[in-house]
PDB file of N, H, CA, C and O in Angstrom:
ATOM      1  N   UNK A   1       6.777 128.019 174.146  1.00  0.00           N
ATOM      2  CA  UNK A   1       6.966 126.751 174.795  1.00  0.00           C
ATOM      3  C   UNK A   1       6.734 125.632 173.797  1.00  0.00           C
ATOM      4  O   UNK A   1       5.899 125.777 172.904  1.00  0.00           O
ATOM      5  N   UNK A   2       7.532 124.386 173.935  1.00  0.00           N
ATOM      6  H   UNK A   2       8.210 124.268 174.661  1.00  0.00           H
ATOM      7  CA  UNK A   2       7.904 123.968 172.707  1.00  0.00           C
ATOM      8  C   UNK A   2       6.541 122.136 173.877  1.00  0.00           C
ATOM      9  O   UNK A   2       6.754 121.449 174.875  1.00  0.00           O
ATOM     10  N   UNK A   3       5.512 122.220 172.981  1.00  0.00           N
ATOM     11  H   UNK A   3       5.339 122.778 172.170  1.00  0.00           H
ATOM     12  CA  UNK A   3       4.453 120.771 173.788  1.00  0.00           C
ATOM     13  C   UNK A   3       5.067 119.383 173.325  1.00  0.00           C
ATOM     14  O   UNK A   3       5.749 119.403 172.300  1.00  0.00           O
ATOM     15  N   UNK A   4       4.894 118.242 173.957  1.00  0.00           N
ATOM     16  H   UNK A   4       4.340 118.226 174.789  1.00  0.00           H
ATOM     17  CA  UNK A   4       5.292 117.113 174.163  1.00  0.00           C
ATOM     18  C   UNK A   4       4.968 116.733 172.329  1.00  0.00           C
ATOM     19  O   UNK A   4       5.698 115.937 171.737  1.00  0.00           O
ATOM     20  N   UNK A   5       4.136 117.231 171.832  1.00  0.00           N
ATOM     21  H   UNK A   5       3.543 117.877 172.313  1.00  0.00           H
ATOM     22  CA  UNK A   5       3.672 116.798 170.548  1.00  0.00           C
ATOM     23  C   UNK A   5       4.728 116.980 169.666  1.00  0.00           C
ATOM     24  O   UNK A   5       5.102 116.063 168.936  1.00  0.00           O
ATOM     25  N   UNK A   6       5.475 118.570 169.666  1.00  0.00           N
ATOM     26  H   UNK A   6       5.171 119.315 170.260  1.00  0.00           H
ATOM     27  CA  UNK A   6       6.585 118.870 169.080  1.00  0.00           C
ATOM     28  C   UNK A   6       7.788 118.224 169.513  1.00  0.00           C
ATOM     29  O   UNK A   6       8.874 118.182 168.935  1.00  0.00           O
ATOM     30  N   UNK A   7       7.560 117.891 170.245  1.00  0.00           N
ATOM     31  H   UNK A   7       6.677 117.924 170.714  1.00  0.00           H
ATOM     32  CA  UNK A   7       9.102 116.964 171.117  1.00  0.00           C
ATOM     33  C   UNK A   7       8.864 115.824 170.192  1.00  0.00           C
ATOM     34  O   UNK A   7       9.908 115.601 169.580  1.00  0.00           O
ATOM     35  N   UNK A   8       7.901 115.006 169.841  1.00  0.00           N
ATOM     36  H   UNK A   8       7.052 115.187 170.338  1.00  0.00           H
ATOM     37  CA  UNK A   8       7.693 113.811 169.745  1.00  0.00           C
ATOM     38  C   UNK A   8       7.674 113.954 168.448  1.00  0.00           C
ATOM     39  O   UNK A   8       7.802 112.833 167.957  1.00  0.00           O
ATOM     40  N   UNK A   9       7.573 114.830 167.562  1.00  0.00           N
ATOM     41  H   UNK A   9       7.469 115.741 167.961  1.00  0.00           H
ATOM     42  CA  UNK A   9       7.634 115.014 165.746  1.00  0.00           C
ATOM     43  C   UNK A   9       9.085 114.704 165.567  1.00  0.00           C
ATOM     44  O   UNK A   9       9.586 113.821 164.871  1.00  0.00           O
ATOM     45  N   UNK A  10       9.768 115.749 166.457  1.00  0.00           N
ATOM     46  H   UNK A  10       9.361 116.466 167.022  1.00  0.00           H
ATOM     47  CA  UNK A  10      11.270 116.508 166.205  1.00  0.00           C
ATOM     48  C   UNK A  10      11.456 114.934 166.442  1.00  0.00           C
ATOM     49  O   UNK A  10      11.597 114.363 165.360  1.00  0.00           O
ATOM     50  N   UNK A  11      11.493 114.154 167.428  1.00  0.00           N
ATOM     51  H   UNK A  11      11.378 114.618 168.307  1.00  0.00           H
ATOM     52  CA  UNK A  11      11.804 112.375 167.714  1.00  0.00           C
ATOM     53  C   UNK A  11      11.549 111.867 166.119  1.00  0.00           C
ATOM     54  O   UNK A  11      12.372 111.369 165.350  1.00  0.00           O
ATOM     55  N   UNK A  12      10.301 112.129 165.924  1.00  0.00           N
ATOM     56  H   UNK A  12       9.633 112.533 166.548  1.00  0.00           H
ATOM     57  CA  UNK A  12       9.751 111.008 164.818  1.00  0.00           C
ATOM     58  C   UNK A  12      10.812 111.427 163.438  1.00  0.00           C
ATOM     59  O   UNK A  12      11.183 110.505 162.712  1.00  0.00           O
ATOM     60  N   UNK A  13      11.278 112.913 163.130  1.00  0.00           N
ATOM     61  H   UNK A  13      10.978 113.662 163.720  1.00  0.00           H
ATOM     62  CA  UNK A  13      11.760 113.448 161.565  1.00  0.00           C
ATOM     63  C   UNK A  13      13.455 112.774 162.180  1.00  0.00           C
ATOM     64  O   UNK A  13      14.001 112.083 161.320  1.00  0.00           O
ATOM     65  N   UNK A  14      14.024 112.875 163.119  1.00  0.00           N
ATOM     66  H   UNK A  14      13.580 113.437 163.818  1.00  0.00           H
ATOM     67  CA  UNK A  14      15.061 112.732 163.177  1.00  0.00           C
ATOM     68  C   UNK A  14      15.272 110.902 163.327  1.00  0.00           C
ATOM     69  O   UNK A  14      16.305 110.373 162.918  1.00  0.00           O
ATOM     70  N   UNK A  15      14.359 110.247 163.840  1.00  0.00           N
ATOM     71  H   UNK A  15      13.519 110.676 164.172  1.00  0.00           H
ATOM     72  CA  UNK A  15      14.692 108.586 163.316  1.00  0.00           C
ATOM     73  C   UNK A  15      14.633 108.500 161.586  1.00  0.00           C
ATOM     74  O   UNK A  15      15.477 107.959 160.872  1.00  0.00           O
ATOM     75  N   UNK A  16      13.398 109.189 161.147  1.00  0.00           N
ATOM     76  H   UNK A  16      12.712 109.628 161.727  1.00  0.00           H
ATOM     77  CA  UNK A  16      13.213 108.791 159.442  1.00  0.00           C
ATOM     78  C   UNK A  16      14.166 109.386 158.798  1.00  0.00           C
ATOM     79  O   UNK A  16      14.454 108.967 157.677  1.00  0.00           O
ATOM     80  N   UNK A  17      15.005 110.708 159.467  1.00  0.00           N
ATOM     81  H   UNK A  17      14.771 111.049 160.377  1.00  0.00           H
ATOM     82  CA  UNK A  17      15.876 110.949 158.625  1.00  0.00           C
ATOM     83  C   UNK A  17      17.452 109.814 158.348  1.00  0.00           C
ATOM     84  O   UNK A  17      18.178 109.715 157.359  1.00  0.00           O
ATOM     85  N   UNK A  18      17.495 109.171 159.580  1.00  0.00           N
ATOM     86  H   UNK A  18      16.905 109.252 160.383  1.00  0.00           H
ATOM     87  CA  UNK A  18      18.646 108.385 159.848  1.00  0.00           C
ATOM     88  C   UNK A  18      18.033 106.988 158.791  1.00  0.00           C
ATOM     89  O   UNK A  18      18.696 106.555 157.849  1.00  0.00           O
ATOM     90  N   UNK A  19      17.006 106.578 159.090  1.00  0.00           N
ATOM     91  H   UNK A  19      16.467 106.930 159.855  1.00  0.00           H
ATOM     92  CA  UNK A  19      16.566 105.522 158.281  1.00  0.00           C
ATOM     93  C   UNK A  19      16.338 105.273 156.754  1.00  0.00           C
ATOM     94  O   UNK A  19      16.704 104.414 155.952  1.00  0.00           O
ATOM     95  N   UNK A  20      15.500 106.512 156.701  1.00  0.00           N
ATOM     96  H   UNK A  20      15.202 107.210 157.353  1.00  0.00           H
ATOM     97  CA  UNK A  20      14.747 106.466 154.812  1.00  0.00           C
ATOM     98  C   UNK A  20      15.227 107.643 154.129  1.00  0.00           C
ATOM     99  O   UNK A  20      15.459 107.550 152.924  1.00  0.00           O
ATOM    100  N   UNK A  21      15.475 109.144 154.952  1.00  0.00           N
ATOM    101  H   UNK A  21      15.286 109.220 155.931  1.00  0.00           H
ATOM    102  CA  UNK A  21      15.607 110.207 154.280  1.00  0.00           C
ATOM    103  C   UNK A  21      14.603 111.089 154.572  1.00  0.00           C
ATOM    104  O   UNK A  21      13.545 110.691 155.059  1.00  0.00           O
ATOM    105  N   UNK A  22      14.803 112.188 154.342  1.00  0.00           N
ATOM    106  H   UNK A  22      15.663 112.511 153.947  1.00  0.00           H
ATOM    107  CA  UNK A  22      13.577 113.061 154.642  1.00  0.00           C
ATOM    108  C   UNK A  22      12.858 113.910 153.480  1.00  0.00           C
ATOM    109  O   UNK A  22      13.795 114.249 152.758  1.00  0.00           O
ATOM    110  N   UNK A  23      11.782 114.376 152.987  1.00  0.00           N
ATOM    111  H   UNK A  23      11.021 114.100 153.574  1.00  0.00           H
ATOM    112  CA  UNK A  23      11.526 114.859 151.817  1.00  0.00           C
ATOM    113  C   UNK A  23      11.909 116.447 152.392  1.00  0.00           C
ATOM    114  O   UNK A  23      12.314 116.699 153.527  1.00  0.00           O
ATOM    115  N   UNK A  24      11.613 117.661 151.039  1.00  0.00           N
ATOM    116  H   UNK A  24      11.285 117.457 150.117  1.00  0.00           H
ATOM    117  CA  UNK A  24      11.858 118.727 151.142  1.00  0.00           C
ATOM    118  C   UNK A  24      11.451 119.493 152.243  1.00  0.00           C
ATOM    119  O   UNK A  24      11.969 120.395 152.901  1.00  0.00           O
ATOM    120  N   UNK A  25       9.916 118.628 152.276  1.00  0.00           N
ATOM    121  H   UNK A  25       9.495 117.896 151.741  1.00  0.00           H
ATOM    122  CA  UNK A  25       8.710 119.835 153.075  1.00  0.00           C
ATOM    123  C   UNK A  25       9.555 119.406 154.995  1.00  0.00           C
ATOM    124  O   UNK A  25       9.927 120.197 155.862  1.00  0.00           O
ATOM    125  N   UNK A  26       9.564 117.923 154.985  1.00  0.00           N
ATOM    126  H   UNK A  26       9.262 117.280 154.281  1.00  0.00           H
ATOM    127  CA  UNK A  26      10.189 117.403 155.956  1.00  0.00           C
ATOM    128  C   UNK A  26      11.312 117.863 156.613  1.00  0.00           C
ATOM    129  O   UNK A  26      11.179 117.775 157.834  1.00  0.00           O
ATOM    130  N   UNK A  27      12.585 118.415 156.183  1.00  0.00           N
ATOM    131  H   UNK A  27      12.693 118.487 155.191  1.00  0.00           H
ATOM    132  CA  UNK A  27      13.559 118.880 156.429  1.00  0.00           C
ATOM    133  C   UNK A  27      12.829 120.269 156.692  1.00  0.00           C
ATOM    134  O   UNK A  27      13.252 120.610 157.796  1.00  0.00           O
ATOM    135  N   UNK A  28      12.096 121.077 156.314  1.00  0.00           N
ATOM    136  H   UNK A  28      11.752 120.799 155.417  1.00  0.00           H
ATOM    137  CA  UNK A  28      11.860 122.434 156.695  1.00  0.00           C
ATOM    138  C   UNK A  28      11.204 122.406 157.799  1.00  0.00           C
ATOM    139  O   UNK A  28      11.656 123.209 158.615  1.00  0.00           O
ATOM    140  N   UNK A  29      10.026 121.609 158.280  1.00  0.00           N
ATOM    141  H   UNK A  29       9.658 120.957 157.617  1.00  0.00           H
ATOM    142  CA  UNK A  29       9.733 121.441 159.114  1.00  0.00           C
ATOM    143  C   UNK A  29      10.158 120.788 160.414  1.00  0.00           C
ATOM    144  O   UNK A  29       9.747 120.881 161.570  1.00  0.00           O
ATOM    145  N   UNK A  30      11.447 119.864 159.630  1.00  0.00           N
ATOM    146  H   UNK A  30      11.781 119.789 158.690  1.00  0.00           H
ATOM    147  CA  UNK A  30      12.443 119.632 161.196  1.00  0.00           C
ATOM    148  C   UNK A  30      13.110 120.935 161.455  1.00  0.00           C
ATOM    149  O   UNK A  30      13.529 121.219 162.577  1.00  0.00           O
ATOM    150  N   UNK A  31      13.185 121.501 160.726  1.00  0.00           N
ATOM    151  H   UNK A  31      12.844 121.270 159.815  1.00  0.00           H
ATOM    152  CA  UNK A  31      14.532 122.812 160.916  1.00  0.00           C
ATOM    153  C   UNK A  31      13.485 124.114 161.740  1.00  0.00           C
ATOM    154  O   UNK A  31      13.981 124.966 162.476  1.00  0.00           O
ATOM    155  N   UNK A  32      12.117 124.034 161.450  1.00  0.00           N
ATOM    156  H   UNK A  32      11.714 123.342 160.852  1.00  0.00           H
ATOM    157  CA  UNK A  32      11.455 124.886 162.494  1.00  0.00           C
ATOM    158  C   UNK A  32      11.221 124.610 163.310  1.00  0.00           C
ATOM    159  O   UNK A  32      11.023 125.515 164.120  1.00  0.00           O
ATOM    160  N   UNK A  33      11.103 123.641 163.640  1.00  0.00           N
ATOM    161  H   UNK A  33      11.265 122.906 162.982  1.00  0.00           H
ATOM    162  CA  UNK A  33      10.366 122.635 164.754  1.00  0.00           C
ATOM    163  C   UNK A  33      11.888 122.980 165.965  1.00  0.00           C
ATOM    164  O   UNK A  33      11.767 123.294 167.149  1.00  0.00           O
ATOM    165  N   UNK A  34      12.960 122.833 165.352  1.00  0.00           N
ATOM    166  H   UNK A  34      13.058 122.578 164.390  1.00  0.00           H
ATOM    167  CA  UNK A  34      14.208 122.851 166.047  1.00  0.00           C
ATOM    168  C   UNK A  34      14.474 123.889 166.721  1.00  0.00           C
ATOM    169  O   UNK A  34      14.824 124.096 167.883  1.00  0.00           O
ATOM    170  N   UNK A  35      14.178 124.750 165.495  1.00  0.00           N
ATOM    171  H   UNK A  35      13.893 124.582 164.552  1.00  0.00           H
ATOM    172  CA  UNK A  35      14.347 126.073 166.169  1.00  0.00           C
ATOM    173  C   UNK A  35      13.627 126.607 166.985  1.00  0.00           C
ATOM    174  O   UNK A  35      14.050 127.475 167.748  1.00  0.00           O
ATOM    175  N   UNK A  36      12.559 126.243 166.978  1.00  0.00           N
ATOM    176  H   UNK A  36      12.215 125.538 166.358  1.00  0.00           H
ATOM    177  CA  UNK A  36      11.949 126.468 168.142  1.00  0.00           C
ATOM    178  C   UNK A  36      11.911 125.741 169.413  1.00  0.00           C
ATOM    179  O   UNK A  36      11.281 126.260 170.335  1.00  0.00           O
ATOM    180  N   UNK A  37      12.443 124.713 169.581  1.00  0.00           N
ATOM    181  H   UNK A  37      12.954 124.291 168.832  1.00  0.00           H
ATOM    182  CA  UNK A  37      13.088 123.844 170.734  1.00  0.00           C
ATOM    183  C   UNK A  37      14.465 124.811 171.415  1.00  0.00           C
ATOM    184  O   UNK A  37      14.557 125.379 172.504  1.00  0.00           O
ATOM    185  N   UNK A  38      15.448 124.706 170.250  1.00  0.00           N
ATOM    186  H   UNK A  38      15.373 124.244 169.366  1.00  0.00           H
ATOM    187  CA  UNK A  38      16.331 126.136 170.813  1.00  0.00           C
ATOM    188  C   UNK A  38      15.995 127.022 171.441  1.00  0.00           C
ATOM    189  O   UNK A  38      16.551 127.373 172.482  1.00  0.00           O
ATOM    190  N   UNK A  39      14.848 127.653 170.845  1.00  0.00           N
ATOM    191  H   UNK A  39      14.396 127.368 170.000  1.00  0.00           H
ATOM    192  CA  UNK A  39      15.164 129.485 171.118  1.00  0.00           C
ATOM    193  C   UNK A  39      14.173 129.362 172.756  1.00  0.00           C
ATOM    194  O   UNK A  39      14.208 130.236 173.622  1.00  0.00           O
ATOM    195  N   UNK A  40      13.071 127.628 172.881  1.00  0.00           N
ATOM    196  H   UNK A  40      13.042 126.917 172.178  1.00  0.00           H
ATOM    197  CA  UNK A  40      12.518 127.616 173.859  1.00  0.00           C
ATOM    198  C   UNK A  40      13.344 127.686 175.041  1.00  0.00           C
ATOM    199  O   UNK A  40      13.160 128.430 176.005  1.00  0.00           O
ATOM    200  N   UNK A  41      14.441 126.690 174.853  1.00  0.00           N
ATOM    201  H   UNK A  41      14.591 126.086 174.071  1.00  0.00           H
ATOM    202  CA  UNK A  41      15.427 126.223 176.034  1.00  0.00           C
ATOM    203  C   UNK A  41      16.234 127.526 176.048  1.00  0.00           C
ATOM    204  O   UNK A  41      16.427 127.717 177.249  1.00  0.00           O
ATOM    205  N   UNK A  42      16.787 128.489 175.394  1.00  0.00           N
ATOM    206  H   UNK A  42      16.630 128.334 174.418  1.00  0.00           H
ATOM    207  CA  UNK A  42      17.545 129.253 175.528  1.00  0.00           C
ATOM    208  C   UNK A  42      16.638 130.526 176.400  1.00  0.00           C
ATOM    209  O   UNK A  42      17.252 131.293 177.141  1.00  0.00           O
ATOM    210  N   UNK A  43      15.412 130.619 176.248  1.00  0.00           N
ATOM    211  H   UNK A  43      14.913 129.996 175.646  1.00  0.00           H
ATOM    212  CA  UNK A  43      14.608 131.439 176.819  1.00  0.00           C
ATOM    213  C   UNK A  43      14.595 130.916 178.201  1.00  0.00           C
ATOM    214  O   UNK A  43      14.896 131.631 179.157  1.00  0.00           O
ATOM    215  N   UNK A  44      14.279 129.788 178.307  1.00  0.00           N
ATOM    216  H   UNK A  44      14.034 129.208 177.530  1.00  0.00           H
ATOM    217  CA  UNK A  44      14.162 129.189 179.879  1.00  0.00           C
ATOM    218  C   UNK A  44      15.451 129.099 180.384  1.00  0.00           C
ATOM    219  O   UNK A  44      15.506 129.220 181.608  1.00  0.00           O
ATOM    220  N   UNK A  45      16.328 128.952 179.906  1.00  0.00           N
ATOM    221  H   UNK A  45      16.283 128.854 178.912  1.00  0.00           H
ATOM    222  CA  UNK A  45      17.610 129.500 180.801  1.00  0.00           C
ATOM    223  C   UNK A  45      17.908 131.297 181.232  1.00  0.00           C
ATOM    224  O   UNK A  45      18.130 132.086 182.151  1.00  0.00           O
ATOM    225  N   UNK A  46      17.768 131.192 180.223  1.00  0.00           N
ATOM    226  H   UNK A  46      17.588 130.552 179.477  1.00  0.00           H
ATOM    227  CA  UNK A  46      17.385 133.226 180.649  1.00  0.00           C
ATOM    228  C   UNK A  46      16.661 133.499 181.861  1.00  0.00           C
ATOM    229  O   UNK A  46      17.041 134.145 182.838  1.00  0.00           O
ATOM    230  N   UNK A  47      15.401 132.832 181.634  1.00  0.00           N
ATOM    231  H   UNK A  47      15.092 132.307 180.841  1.00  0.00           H
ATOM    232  CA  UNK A  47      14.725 133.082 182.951  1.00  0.00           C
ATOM    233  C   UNK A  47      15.547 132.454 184.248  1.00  0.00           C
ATOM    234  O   UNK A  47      15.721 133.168 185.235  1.00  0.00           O
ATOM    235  N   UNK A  48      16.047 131.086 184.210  1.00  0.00           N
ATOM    236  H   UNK A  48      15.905 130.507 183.408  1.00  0.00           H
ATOM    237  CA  UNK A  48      16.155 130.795 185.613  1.00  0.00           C
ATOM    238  C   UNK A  48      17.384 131.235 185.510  1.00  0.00           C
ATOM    239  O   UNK A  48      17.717 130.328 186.272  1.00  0.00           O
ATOM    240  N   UNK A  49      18.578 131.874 185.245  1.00  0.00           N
ATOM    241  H   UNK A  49      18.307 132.611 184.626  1.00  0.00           H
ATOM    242  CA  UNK A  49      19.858 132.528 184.959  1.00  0.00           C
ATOM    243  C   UNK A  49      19.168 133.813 185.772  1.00  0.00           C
ATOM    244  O   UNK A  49      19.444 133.999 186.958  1.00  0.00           O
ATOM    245  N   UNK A  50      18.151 134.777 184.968  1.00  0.00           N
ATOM    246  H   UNK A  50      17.927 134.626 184.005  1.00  0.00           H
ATOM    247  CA  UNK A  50      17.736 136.237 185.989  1.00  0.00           C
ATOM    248  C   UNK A  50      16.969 135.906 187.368  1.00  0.00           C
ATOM    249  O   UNK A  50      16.297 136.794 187.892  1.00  0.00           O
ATOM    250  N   UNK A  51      17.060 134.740 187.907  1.00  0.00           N
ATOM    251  H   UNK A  51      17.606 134.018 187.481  1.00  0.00           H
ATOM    252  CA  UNK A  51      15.840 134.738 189.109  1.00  0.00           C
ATOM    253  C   UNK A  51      17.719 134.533 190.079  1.00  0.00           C
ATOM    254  O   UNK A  51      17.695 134.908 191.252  1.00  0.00           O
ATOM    255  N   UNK A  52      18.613 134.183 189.741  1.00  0.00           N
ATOM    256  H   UNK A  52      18.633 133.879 188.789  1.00  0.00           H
ATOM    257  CA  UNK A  52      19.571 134.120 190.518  1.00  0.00           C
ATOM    258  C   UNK A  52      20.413 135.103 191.182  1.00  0.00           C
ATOM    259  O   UNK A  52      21.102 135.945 190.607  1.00  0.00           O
ATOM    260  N   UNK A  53      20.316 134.949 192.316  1.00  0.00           N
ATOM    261  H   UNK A  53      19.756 134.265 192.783  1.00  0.00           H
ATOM    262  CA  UNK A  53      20.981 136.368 193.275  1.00  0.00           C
ATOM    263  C   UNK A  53      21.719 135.758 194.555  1.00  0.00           C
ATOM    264  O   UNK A  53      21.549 135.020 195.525  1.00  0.00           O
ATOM    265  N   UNK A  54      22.880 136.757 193.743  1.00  0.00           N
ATOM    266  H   UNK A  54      23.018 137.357 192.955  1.00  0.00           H
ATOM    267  CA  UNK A  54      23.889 136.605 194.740  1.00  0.00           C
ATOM    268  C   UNK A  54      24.303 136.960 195.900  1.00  0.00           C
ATOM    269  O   UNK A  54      24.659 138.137 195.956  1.00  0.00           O
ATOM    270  N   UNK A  55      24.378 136.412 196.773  1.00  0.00           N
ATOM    271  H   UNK A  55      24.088 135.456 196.728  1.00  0.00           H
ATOM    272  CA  UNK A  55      24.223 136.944 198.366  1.00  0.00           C
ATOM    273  C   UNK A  55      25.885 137.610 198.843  1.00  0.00           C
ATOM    274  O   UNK A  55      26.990 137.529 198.306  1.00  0.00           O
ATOM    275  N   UNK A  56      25.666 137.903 199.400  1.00  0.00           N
ATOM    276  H   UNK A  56      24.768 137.969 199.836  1.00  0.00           H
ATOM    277  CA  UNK A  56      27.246 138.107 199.955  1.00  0.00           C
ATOM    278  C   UNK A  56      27.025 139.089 200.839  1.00  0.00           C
ATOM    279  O   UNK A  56      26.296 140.078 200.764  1.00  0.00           O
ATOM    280  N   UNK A  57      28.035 138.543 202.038  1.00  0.00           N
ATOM    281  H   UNK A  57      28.627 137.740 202.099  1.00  0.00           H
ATOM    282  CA  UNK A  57      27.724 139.639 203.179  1.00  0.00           C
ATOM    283  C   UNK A  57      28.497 141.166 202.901  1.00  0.00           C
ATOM    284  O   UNK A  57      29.313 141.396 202.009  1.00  0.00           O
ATOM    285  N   UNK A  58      28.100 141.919 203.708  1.00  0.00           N
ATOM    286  H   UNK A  58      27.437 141.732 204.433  1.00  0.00           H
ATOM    287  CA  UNK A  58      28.165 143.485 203.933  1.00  0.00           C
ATOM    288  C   UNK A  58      29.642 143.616 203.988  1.00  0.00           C
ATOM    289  O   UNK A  58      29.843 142.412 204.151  1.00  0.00           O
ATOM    290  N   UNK A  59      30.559 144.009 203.984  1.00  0.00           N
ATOM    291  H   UNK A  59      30.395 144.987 203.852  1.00  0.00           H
ATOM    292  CA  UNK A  59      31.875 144.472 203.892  1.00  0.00           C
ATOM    293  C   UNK A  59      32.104 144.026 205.801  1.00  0.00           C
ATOM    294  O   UNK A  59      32.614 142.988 206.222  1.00  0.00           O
ATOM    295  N   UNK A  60      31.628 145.006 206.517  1.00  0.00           N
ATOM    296  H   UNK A  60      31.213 145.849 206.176  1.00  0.00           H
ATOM    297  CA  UNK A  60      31.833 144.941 207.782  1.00  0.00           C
ATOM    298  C   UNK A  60      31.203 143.556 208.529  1.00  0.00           C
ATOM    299  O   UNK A  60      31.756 143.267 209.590  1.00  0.00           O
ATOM    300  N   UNK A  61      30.351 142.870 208.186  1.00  0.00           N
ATOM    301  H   UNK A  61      29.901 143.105 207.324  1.00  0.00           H
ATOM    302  CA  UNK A  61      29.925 141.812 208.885  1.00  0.00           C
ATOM    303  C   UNK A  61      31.137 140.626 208.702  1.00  0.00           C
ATOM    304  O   UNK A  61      31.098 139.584 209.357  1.00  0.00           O
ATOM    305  N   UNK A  62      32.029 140.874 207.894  1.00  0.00           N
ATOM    306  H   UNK A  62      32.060 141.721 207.363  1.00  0.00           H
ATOM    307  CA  UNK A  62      33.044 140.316 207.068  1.00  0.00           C
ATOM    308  C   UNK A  62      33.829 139.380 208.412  1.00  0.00           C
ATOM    309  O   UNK A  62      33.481 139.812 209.511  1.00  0.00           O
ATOM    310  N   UNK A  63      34.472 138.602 208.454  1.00  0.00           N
ATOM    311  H   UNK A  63      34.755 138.251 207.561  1.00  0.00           H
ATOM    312  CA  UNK A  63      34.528 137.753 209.214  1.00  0.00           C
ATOM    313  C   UNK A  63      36.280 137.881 208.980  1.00  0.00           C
ATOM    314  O   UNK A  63      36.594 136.907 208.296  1.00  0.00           O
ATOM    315  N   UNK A  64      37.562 138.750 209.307  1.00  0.00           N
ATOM    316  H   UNK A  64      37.307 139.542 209.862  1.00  0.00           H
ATOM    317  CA  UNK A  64      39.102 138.763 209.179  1.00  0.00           C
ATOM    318  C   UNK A  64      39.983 137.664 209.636  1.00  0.00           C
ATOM    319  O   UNK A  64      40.580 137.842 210.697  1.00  0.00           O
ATOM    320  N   UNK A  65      40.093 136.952 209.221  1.00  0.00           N
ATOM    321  H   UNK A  65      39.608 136.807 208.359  1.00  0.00           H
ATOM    322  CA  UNK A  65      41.080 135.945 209.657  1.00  0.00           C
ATOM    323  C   UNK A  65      42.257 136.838 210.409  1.00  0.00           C
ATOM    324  O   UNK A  65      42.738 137.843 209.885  1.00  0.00           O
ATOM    325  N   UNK A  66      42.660 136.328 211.727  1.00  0.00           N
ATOM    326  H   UNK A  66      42.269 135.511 212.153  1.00  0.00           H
ATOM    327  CA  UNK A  66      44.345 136.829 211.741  1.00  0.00           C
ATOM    328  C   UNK A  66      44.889 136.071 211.863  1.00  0.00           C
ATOM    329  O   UNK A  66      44.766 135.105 212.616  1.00  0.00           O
ATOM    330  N   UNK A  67      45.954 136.444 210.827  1.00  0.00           N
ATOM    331  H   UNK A  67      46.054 137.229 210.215  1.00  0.00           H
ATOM    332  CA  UNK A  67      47.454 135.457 211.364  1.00  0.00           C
ATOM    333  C   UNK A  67      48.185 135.199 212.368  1.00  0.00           C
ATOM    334  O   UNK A  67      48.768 136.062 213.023  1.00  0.00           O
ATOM    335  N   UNK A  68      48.236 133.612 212.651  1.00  0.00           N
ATOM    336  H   UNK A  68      47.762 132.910 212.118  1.00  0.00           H
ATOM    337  CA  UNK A  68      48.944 133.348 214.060  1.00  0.00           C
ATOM    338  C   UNK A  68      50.245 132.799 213.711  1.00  0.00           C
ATOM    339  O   UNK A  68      50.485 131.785 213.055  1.00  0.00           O
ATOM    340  N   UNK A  69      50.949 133.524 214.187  1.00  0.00           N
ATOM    341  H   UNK A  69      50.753 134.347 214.720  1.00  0.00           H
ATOM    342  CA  UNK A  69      52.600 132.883 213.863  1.00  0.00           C
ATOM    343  C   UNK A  69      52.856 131.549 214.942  1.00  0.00           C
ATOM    344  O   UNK A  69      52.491 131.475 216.116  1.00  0.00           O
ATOM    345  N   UNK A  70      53.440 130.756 214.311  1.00  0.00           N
ATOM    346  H   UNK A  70      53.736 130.816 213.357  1.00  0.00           H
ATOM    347  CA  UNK A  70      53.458 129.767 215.326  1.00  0.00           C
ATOM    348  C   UNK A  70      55.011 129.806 215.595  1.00  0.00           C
ATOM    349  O   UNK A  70      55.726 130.547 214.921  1.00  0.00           O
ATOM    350  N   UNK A  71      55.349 129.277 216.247  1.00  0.00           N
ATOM    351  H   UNK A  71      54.768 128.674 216.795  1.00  0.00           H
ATOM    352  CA  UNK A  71      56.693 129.372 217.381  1.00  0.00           C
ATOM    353  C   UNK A  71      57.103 127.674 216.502  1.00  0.00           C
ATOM    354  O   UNK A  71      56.230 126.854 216.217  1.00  0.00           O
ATOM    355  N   UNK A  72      58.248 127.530 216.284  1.00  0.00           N
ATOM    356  H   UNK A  72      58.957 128.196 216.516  1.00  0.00           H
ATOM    357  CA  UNK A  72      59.081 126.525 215.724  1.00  0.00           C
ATOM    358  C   UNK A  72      59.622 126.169 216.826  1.00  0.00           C
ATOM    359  O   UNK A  72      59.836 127.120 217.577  1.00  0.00           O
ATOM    360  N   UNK A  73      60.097 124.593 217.431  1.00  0.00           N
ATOM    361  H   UNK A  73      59.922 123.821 216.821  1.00  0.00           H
ATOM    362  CA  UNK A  73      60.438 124.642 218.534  1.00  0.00           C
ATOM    363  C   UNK A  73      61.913 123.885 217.937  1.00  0.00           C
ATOM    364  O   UNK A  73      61.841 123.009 217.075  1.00  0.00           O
ATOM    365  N   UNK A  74      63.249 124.343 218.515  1.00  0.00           N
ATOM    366  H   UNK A  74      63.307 125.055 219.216  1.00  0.00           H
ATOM    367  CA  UNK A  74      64.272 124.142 218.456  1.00  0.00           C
ATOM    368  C   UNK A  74      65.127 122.784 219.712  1.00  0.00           C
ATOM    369  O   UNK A  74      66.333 122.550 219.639  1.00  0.00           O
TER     370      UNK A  74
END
């Protein structure tokens, strides 16, 4: 799980990079920091993706439409 602290770095490296540049150590540490924002959100979709279940009724409770021909009037 990626804490508000890491949210708020990944904020802080990505304004200084647009502004001043970033040093070596800086760029490595945005690039982990990221990745672990990714692989967090991609995990939490996993989870709420497997808690989803699909309902659908029984074959026979099945509800058949019939067709009504209608009469054309001449």
């Amino acid at each position: 799980m990626v804490t508000k602290e890491q949210i708020s770095r990944i904020n802080e490296l990505a304004h200084k990079q647009k502004s001043i540049g970033l040093t070596a150590e800086e760029r490595e540490e945005q690039k982990v920091l990221r990745r672990a924002y990714i692989d967090a959100f991609k995990e939490n979709l996993r989870a709420q993706l497997d808690r989803i279940e699909i309902v659908d009724a029984p074959e026979e409770e099945r509800v058949v439409e019939e067709k009504v021909e209608v009469e054309t009037l001449q």
